[in-house]
N, C-alpha and C positions, 0 to 999 in steps of 0.2 A: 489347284484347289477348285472344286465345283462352286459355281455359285451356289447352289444350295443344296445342304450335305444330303449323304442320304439316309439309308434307314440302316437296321442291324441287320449284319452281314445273316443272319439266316432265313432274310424275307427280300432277299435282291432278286429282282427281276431280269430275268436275262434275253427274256422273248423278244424284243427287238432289237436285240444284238447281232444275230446272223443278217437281215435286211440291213442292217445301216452298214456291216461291212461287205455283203455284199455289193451295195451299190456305190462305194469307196472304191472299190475293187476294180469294178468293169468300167468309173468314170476314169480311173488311174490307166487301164490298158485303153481305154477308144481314145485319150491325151494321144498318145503315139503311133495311132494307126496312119495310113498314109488315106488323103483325102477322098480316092478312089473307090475308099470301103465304103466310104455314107451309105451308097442304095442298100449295100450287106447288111448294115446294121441294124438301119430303119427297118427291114422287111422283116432280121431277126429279131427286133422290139416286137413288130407288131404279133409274129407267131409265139412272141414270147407272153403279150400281155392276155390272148387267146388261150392259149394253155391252163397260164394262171384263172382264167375267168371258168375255165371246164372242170379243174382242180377246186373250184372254191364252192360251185352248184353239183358236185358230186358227193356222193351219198356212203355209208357203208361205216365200219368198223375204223378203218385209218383216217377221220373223218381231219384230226388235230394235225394229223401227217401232210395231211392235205391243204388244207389252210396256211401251213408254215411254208411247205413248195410253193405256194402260188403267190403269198408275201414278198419270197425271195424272186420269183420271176418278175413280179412286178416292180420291184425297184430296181432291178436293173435292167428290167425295158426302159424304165422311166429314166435310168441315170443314162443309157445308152444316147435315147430321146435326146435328152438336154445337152449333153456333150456334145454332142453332131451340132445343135443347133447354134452352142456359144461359142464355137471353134469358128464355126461359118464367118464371121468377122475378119479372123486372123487370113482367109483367102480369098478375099472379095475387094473389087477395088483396085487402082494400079499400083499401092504402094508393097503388097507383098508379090507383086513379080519384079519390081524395080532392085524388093532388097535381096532378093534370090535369081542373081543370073548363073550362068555357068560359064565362068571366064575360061578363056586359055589360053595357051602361053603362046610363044611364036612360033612353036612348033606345032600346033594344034594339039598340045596335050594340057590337061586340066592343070591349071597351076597348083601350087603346095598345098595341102588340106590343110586343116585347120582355121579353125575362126581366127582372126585378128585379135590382137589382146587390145586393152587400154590405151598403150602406149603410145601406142603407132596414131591416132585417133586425137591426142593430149592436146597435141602441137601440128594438127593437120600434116604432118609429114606420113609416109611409107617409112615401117622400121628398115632400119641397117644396121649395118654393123660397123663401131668403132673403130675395129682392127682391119679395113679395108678387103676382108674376106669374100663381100657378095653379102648381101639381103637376102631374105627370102621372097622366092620369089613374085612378085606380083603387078599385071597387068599395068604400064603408068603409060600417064599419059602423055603429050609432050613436054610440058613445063615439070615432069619430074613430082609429079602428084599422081596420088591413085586417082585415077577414071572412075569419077562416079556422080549419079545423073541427082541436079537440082529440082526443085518444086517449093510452090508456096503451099503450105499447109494454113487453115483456122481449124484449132483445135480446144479441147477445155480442160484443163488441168487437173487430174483425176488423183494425184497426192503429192503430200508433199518433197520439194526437192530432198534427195539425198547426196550428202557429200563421203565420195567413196576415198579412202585414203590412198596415199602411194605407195608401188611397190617396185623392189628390186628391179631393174630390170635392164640383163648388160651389165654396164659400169656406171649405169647411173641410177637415179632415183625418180621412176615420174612421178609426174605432176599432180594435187586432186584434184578428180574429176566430179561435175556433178550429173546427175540421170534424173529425172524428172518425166513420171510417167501421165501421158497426156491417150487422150480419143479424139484422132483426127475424123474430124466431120464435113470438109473440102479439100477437093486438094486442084492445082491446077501447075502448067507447067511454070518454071521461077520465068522473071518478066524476061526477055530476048533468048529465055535457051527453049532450044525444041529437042524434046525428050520423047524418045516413043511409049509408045505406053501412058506416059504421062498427060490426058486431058481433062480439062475441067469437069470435075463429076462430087457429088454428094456421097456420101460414105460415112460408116462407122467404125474406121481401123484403130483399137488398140496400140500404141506404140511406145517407145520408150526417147525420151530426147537424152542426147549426151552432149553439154554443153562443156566448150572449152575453157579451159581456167582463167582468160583475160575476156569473155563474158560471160563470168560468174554471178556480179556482183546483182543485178536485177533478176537473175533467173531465180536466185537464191529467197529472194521476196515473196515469189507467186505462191498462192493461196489457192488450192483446192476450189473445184468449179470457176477457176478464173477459164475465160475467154480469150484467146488471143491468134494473132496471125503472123507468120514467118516465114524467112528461107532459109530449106534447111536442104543438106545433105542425104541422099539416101544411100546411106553405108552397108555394103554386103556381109549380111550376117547370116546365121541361122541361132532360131530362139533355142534359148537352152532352160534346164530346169532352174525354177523363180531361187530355187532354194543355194544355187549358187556362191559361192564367196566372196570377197571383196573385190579378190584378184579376178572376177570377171564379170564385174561391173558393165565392162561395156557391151556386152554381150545381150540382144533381150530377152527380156523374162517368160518362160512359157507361154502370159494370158499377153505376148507383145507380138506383133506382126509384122515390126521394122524395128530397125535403129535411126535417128534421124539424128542430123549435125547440124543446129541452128550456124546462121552464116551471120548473126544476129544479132541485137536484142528483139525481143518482142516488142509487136503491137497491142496495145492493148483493144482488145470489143468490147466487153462485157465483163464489170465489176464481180469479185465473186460474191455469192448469195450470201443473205446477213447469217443464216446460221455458221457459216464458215466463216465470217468475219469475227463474229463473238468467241467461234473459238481460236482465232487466232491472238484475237486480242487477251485470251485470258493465261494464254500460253505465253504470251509477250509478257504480260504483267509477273508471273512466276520467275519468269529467265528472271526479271528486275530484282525482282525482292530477295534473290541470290548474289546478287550481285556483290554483297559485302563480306560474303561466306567463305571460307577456305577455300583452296580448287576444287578438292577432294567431293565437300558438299555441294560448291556451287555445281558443277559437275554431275553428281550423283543425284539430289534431289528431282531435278527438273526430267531425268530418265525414270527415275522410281514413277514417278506421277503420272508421266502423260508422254512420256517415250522418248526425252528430246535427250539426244544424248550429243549432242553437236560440242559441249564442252567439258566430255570425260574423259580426263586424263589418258592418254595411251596405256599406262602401264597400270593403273587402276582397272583398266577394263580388261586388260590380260588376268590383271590378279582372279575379277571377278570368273571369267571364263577357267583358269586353271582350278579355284576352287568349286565348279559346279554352282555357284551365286550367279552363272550370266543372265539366268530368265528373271534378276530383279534389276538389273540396268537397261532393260526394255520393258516398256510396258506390259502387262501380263491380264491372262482373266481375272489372278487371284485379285488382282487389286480391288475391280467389280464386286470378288462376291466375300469385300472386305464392306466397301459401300452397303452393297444388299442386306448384309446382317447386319450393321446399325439400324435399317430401316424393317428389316423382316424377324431379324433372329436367326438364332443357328439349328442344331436339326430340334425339331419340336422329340416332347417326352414319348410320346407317342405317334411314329411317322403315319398309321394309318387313319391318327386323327388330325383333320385338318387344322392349324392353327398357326399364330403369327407373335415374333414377340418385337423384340428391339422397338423401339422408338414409336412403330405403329403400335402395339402391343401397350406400349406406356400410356401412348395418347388415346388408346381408343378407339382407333382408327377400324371402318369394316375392311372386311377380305378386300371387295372391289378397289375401296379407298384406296388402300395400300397397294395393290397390283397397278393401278396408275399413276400413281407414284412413282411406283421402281420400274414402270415401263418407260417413264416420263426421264428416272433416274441414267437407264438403262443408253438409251437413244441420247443423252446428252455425253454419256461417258464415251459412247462409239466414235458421237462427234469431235469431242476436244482431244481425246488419246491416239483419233486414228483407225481404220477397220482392219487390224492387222489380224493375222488368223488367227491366236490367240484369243484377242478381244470380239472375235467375230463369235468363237467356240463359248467363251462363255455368256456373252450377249444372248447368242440364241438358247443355252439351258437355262438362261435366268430370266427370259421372256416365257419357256415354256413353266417352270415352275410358277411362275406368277401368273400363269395362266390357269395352272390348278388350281392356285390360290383363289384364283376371281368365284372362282365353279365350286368351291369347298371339296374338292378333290384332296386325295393324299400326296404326299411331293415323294417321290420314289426317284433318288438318285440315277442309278445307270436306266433305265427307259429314258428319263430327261435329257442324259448325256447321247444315248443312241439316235433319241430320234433330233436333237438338234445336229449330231452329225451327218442323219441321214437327209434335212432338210436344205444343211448349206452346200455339200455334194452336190444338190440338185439344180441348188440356186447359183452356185457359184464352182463348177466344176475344179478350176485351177487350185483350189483349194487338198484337192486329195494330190496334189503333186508338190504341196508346203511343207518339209520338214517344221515349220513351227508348227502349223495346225498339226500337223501329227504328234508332235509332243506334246502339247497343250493336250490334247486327247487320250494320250495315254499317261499322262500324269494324273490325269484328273480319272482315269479308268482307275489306275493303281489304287486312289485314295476312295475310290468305290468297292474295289475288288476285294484288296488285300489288306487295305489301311483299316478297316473294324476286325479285321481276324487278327492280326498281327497284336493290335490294340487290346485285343481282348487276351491276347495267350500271354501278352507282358503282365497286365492284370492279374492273372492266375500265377504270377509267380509275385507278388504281391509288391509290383513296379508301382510305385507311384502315379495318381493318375494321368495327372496333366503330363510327365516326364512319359507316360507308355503312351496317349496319345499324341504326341511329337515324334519321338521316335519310330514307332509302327507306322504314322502317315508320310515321312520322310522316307523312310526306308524304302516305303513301299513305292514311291513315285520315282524313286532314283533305279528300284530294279526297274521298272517298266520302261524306263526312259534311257536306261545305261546300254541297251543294245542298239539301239538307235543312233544316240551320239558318237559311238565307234566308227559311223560310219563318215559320221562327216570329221571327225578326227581322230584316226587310230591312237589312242591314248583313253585313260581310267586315270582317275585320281580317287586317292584313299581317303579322302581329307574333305570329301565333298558333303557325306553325311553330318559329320559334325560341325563342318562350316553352316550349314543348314539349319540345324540345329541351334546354335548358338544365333543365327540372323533371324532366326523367327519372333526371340520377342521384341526385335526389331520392327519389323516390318510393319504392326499394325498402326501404330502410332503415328512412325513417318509418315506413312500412305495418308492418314488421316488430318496429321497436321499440315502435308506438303498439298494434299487437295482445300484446307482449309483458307490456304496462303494462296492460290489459286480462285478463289471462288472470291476471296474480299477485296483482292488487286485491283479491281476496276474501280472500289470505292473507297478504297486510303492503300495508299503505298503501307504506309507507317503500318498497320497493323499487318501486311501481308508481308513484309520484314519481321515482326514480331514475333508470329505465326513460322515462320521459316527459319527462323533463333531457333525458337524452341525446335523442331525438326532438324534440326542444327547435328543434335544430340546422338539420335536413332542413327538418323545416316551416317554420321562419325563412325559410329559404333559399327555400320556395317563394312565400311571403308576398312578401317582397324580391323577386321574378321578377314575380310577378302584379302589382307596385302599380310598380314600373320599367317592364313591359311597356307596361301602360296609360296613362304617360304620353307613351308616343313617338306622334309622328306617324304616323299611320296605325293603330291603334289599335282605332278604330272607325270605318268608312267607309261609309254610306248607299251603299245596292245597293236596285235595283228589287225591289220586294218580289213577293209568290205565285209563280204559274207560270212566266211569264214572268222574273224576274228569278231563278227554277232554274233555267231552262232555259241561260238567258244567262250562266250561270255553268259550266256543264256545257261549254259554250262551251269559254269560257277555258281552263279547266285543262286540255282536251285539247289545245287552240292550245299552250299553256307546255308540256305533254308532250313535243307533238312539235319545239318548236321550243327547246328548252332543251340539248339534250347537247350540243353544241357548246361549251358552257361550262361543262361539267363536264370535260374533258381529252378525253386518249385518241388514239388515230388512226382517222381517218378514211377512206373515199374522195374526192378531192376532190372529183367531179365530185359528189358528194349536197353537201359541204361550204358549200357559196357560199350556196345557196337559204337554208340555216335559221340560217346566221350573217347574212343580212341580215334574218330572223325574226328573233334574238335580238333584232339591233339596234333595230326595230323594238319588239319586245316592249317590253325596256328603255326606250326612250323613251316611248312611247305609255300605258304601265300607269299608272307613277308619275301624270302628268299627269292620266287620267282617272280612278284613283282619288282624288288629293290633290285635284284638281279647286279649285287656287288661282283665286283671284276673276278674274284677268286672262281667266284658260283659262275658266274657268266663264262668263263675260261675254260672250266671243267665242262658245261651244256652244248659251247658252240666254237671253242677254240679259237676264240676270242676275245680282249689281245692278246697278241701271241708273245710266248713267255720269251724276255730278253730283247724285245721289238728295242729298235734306235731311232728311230724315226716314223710316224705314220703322216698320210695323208688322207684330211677325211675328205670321203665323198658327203658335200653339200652343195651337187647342184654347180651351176654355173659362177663360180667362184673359186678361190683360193682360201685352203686354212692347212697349214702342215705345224706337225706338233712335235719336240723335240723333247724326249724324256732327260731328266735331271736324275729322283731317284723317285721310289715309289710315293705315288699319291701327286708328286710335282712333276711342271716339263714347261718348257716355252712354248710358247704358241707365238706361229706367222703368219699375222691375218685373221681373219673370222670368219669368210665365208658371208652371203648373203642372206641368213637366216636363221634369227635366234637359235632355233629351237632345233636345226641341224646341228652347230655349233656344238649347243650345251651338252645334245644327246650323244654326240660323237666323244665327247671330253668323257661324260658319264661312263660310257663304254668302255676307255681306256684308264679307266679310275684315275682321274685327272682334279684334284681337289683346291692344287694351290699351282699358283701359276707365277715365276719369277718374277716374266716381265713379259707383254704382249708386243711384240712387233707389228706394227701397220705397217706394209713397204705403202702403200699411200691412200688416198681419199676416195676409191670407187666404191660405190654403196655395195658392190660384188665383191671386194675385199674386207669392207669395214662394219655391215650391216647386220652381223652377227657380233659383236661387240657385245650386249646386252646378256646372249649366250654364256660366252664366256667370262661374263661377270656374274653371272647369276652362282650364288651361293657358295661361290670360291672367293681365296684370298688372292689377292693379285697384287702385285707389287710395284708395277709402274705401267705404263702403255709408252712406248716409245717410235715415234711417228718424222716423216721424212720433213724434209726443211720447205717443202713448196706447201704452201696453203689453199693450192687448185685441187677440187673445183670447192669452195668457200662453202654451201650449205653441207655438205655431208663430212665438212672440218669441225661446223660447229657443232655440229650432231654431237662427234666422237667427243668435241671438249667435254658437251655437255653431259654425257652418258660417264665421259672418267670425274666430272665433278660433283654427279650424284653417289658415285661410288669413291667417292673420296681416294680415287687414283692418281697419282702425281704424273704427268704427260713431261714426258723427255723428247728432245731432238737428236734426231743422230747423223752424226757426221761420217764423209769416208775416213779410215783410218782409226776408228774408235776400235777397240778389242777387250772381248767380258770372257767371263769364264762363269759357271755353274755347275756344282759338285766338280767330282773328280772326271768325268769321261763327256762332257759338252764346253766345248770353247768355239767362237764365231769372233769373225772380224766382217766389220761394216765398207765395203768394197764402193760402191757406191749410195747415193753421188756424192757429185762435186762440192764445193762453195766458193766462187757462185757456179752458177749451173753451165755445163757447157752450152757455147752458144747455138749449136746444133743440135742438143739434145734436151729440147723444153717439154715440157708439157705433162699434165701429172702420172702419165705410163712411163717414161722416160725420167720421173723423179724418183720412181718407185727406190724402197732399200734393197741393194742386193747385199747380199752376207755368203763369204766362205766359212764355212763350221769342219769340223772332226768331230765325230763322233765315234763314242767307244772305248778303248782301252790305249793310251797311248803308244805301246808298243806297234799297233796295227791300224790306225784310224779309220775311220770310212769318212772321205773326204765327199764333204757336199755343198753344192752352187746351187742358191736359192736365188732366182733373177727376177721377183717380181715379176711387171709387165713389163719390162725396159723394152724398147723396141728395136727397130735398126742403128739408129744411129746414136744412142747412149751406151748399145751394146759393141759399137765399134769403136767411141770412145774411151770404154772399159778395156780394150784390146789394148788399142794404144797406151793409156796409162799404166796396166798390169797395177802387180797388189801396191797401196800405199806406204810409204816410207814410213821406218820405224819413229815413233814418236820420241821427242825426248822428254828426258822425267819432267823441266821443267814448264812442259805447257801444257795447259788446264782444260778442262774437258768445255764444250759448251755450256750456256746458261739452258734450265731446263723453264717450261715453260710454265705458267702462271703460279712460280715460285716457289715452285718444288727443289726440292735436294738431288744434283745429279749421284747417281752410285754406281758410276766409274769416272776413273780421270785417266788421262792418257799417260805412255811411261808406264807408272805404278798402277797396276789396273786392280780398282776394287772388287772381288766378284760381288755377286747378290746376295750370298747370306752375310754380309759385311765383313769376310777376310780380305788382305791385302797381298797380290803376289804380283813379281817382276815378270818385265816382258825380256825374255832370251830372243833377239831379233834373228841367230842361226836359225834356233827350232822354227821363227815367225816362216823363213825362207824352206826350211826343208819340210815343213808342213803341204805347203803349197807349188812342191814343183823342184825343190830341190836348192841346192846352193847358189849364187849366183847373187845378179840383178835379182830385184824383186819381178816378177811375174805371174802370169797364172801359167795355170801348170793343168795335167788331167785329173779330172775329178770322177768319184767313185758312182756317185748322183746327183742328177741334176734336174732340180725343176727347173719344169720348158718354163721359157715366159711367154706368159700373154697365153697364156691357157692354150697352148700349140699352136699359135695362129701362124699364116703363110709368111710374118713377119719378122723374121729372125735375120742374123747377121752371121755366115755361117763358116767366117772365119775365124770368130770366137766358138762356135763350136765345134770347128777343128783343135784349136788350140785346150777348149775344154775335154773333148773325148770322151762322153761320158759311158761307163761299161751300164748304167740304168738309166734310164730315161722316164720320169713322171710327170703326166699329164693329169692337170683337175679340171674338168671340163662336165657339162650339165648334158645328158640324156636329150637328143634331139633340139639341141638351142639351136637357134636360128641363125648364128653366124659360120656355121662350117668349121668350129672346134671339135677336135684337131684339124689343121689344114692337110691335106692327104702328101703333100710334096712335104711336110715338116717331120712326118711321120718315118716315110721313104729316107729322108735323107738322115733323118739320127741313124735308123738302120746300118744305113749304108757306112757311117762311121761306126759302125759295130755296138751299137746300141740293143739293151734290150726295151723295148717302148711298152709300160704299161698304164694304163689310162683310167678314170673314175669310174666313167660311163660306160664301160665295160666290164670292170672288176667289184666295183663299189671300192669301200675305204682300203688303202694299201699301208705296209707297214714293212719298213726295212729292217733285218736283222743278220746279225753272225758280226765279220770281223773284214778290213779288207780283202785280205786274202782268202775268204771264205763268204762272198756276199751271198746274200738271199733274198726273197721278196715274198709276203704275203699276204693276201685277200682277205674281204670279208664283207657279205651284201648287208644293206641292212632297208628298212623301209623306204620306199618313197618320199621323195622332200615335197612333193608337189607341182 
């Protein structure tokens, strides 16, 4: 939303539109030239600002032609100018060669590319790997730490810390981290180490701190312009773009020149300045008068207001993001040019006559009055919410409109908006490299461009007006904005409009009361609790909107990701442009009428289908999933999820996978609605971390998880995720056996109780399960092995299948007092019939008559995602004719191991793998096995 609106769409000003994206443009490519170019550029500014000056003193007929070229030369000599000279920072000084060596290995070649993630970084360790495969590799030094050179830095704290959440990674969960962007202004070498490069010198290097989580706790206090002195780390990076995700946190941000690892707390120098203290303290008073509010509010409030989202719910803040609501759980322009219209008014009757209304307007107030006011407004709002690009974007158009104002000038929307773009460009280059600043700017384009046309055509079909200006200015910021966020997440939701829609008469009031409760907190709690009751309300409401939105159909709907799926979106929304008034009312010509009402008709059909993209339609487009599948295994990346059909629309699922939303999408694909029971074989965030997934929007019927409780945070996790979804969590023991419909039965192989003493640890607890799948005359006999490693796997050898149970002993207790639904003996299946166990068939299932045993199996998941770690006289004994591996694209532990691969082979295996196939799905009969692919987007 512009701070201040603009005029009617048939008097918009577009003349400095080409200059301000011009010099967006050329500061966006000199970001990423290599430093070498400077003299190039500067010589090509200056020939360029020459040009322009010959262009502008030139004479003749194309006089306006001439004036416009020389506009456009001059601002981007001038953004060329600036960019060179604020870059210059990022390579000056010892601390950007220290964070950019060119390591190499022992062999004198360049170690493995890529940056370092978070991870490795959390817990000052080099990543490895789990499964004893080999790390990747990197440079260490004797004591088995990455080699990298100390310094003491005094620096001043240029915003506030951020806490970047944990992600997957491996089999575990790291840590949060926090980053905290500082302008070191000394640096000297740390006190007894002698670094080269590193001497005492004065400096203005940009940096990013990435503090480890056991000293969080005082990093977490510092206050913008604080002052301080430490030893840190200088970690080999290279800066990537600001707009980056969470997942690469540690990474720095474009306007960063290092990464640096306090070894530390800080010292303190220098108190930070009282404007930064007022507003810290005002920001402090807010978080308080939340305090007594639901999560949901306390939560949401203090992020609507002033950005602090440090206590919004995890899954509230997905809500918000899935329904297109995420730019109001961060701070935004709109909020400013919510403030400025109390104080200004909204657009005047007339934009070419200057004038003012709201609150100045009431009081009386002159143009000047009022423009120092809301400049005064303006500069206080930057300070307490933050100078994020957003706030920075509408900061400067509602500086420059109030600067019309001062002058009795007209307020003309897009000029305002162009040329505050084109002035923070200049001021502040990194800025054209902000996916926020760029939305923020094309939202607020949209509600210039297209939001009074839209407005006015609903109008003419005699919409309502308040309802046609909501909708046309909605509409119009989400087209302008919808090809954009493709990019940073391939996916469209349906539901975003109207989530919008419906948060709007939200929004003003909250903003309004949540700043109100903010501004009295220094001088009664009591009223700034009062004040945030009532705010209580709005915010609920919009909570209630976001977590409704998200659960409807369509939601969040997988779109072709990068340029291509912009483009292909850019598509669309002109298609539904032009082919949508029809059903919006009105009168028409008829002879235009026919064409675009068999457009709607068309639309209307053809969208639903290709976005919902149900299995039937999906099958028929892409042959996918394949008709009679028994088994698939999706590709999610570095993890385990195999999924085990029942009948249509049901199947078990083994695991989750590392990621919700791989999970849900892979189940979606395979029209996967209801889910018996979820097998966990155990507690790695790489198996369990997708849980969420597969709870989202299906009925599920139990989670059933192994008897060790290692490692304890991602046990609780799972409690907690089956007790929000009101799932009943089962144990499963060896020797347990279920049945579901007619052609799925699995017996629980391992482990133990208690554990063998050999075989500890929560790889080696994992559940393994023999299943039949298919038609029982022919089964397809399949070994799901978890991670079990060597020695639970040779365990497994020596024990073979467990003894039949007798009728009279009882299944375990399940756990936090849930109803077990099977008992041993008489096995109950899932949909609650009762049928006996035949112990013959138990034995000729698995290998024939006899002793119980294992026997050869039709497929087998490898365990431990192929790793060099198997036990390969169980898989002589297994033999499997299919061999599947779930292994993530380029992970860093060497999955598959190349000798694990070789040697199913050599047992006459066929070996097919994720990260080579994408999701795989077994079908036919045993005697007729088969195997089928299918790629589908990237996990990330």
């Amino acid at each position: 939303m512009p701070a201040l609106p603009s005029a009617a769409p048939d008097r918009t000003d577009y003349r400095l539109l080409l200059p301000a994206i011009t010099a967006w443009l050329v500061t966006a490519v000199v970001l990423d030239l290599d430093t070498r170019h400077r003299p190039a550029l500067l010589l090509s500014a200056l020939v360029g600002g020459a040009t322009a000056f010959g262009l502008l003193t030139s004479k003749g007929p194309h006089r306006s032609i001439h004036r416009l070229a020389a506009a456009v030369l001059l601002t981007a000599a001038a953004a060329a100018t600036t960019t060179v000279l604020h870059t210059a920072d990022l390579h000056r000084g010892p601390l950007p060669a220290l964070a950019h060596p060119t390591p190499t290995s022992a062999r004198g070649e360049p170690d493995s590319p890529g940056s370092p993630e978070l991870a490795p970084y959390a817990d000052g360790q080099p990543a490895r790997s789990d499964s004893g495969d080999g790390p990747t590799s990197r440079s260490l030094s004797g004591d088995g730490r990455t080699a990298k050179p100390e310094v003491t830095v005094e620096a001043t704290i240029t915003g506030d810390p951020k806490l970047h959440g944990s992600h997957t990674r491996g089999s575990a969960l790291s840590q949060p981290t926090l980053t905290v962007s500082a302008l070191v202004t000394r640096v000297r070498p740390a006190a007894g180490v002698e670094q080269a490069g590193a001497v005492a010198t004065v400096t203005r290097t940009p940096v990013t701190l990435l503090i480890r989580t056991q000293n969080a706790e005082q990093w977490q206090q510092l206050i913008p312009s604080t002052q301080l002195e430490v030893q840190a780390e200088v970690l080999p990076e290279q800066p990537v773009n600001p707009s980056a995700g969470a997942g690469s946190a540690a990474r720095p941000r474009t306007d960063s020149a290092a990464l640096l690892a306090p070894q530390g707390q800080p010292r303190i120098l220098a108190q930070p300045s009282l404007p930064q203290r007022l507003a810290a303290q005002l920001r402090r008073g807010l978080r308080d008068a939340c305090d007594h509010l639901s999560s949901d509010v306390r939560g949401l409030l203090p992020g609507l207001v002033v950005g602090d989202v440090t206590r919004l719910p995890d899954d509230l803040a997905d809500a918000f993001r899935s329904t297109d609501l995420g730019h109001l759980v961060a701070v935004s322009g709109a909020n400013l040019a919510i403030i400025l219209a109390v104080l200004v008014g909204g657009t005047p009757a007339d934009p070419d006559v200057p004038g003012r209304g709201g609150l100045a307007g009431l009081l009386g107030l002159s143009f000047r009055t009022t423009a120092l006011l809301g400049t005064g407004l303006t500069l206080a709002f930057v300070t307490i919410c933050r100078p994020d690009p957003s706030v920075l974007r509408a900061a400067a158009t509602g500086l420059i409109g109030l600067l019309a104002l001062a002058t009795g000038r007209p307020r003309r929307g897009l000029p305002t908006l162009a040329g505050a773009v084109l002035i923070l460009v200049l001021v502040d280059p990194y800025l054209a490299r902000s996916y926020g600043f760029l939305l923020s700017a094309l939202a607020t384009a949209g509600l210039l461009i297209l939001g009074p046309r839209w407005t006015a055509a609903l109008r003419a079909r005699r919409w309502p007006h308040h309802l046609a200006s909501a909708v046309g200015a909605t509409a119009a910021a989400q087209a302008f904005c919808s090809p954009v966020t493709v990019l940073l997440a391939p996916r469209i939701s349906l539901v975003g409009v109207p989530c919008n829609l419906l948060a709007e008469i939200a929004v003003a009031p909250a903003t309004l009361l949540g700043f109100g409760a903010l501004a009295v907190a220094p001088l009664s709690k009591g009223a700034a609790e009062f004040l945030a009751d009532l705010a209580a309300l709005p915010v609920g409401w919009l909570a209630v909107v976001a977590r409704r939105g998200a659960e409807l159909p369509g939601a969040e709907l997988a779109w072709p990701g990068g340029m291509f799926g912009s483009a292909l979106l850019v598509v669309v929304i002109v298609a539904l442009a032009w082919a949508l008034p029809p059903l919006l009312g009105g009168r028409r010509r008829s002879g235009r009428r026919r064409p675009r009402v068999w457009s709607v008709i068309a639309v209307t059909v053809l969208l639903p289908i290709v976005l919902l993209r149900p299995p039937v339609v999906s099958r028929l487009a892409t042959g996918w999933p394949v008709r009679g599948w028994r088994l698939a295994m999706c590709d999610i990346g570095q993890g385990d999820m195999t999924v085990l059909p029942v009948e249509p629309g049901s199947a078990v699922v083994v695991d989750a996978g590392p990621d919700p939303k791989s999970a849900d999408a892979c189940l979606r694909e395979l029209g996967v609605t209801r889910v018996p029971v979820l097998i966990l074989t155990h507690f790695h965030a790489d198996h369990a971390e997708g849980i969420p997934g597969v709870l989202r929007g299906r009925e599920v019927g139990a989670i059933e998880v192994t008897a060790s409780n290692e490692p304890e945070g991602e046990r609780s996790r799972v409690l907690r995720w089956a007790a929000d979804g009101r799932v009943p969590v089962l144990r499963a023991e060896r020797g347990e056996r279920r049945t579901a419909g007619a052609q799925l039965a699995w017996q629980v192989v391992w482990p133990t109780s208690p554990p063998a003493p050999d075989a500890t640890g929560p790889n080696n607890s994992s559940i393994a399960i023999l299943a039949t799948l298919g038609p029982p005359a022919a089964p397809i006999r399949v070994a799901l092995l978890g991670d079990l490693e060597p020695p639970a796997q040779a365990a497994l050898l020596t024990l073979g299948l467990p003894p039949t149970p007798r009728p009279d002993e009882r299944a375990p207790p399940p756990l936090a007092g849930t109803e077990p639904t099977a008992v041993h003996g008489t096995v109950r299946t899932l949909d609650g019939r009762a049928a006996t166990v035949n112990a013959a068939d138990s034995v000729d299932r698995y290998g024939g008559p006899g002793p119980p045993r294992l026997g050869r199996v039709d497929v087998l998941k490898v365990a431990h995602h192929g790793s060099a770690n198997q036990d390969w006289a169980l898989m002589a004994m297994l033999r499997p004719r299919l061999a599947l591996i779930s292994c993530g694209i380029g992970n860093p532990y060497g999955h598959p191991a190349p000798q694990t691969v070789s040697g199913l082979r050599a047992l006459g295996a066929t070996v097919v793998r994720t990260d080579r196939v994408g999701d795989i799905a077994v079908l036919g009969d045993a005697p007729s096995l088969a195997v089928a692919s299918h790629l589908r987007s990237a996990h990330g």
